[in-house]
C-alpha positions as CSV (number, residue, x, y, z in Angstrom):
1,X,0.5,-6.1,11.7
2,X,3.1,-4.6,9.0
3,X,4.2,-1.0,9.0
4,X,4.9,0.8,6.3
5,X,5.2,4.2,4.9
6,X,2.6,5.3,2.5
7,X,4.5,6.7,-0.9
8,X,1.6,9.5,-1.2
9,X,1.0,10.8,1.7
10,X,4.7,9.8,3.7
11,X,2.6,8.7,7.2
12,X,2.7,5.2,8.7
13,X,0.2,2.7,8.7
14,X,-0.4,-0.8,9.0
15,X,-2.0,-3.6,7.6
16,X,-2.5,-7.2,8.5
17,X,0.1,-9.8,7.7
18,X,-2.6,-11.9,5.7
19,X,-2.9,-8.8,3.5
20,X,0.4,-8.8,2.1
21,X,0.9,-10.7,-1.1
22,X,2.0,-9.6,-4.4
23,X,-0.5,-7.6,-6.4
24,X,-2.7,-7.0,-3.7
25,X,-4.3,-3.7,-3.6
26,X,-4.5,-1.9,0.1
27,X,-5.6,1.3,1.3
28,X,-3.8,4.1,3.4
29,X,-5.8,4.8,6.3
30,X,-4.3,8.1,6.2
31,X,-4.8,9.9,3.5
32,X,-7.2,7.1,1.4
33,X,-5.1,6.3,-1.3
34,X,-5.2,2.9,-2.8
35,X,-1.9,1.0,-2.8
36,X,-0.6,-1.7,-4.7
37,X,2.2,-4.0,-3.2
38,X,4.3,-4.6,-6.1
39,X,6.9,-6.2,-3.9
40,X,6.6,-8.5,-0.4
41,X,10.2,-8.6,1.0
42,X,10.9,-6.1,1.7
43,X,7.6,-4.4,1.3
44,X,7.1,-2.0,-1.6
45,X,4.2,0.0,-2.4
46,X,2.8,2.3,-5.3
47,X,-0.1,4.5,-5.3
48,X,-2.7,2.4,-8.0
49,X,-3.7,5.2,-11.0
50,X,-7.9,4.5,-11.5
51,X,-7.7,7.2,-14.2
52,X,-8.7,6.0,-17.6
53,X,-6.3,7.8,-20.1
C-alpha cells in the first residue's frame, strides 16, 4: 500500500501499489473525490474536474 495525502480534502489514504501509474484515476476514501496521478515518483495527485464547461 501507498500513502498519500489527498489535495481536496488534506487526510491520508492509501491505495495499492498496482494502482499507481501515470494517468490513472483513483478515489479518496475520505472525502470521495476522484484523483488523477499525474506524477508516480514521487507521487502527485489532482482532484479530476467531471464538469462540462
Amino acid at each position: 500500500m501507498i500513502e498519500f495525502k489527498c489535495p481536496v480534502c488534506g487526510q491520508m489514504t492509501s491505495i495499492h501499489e498496482e494502482s499507481v501509474s501515470l494517468g490513472a484515476e483513483v478515489l479518496c476514501r475520505e472525502c470521495g473525490a476522484i484523483l488523477l496521478i499525474d506524477k508516480v515518483e514521487p507521487l502527485v495527485l489532482t482532484e479530476l474536474d467531471l464538469t462540462d464547461d
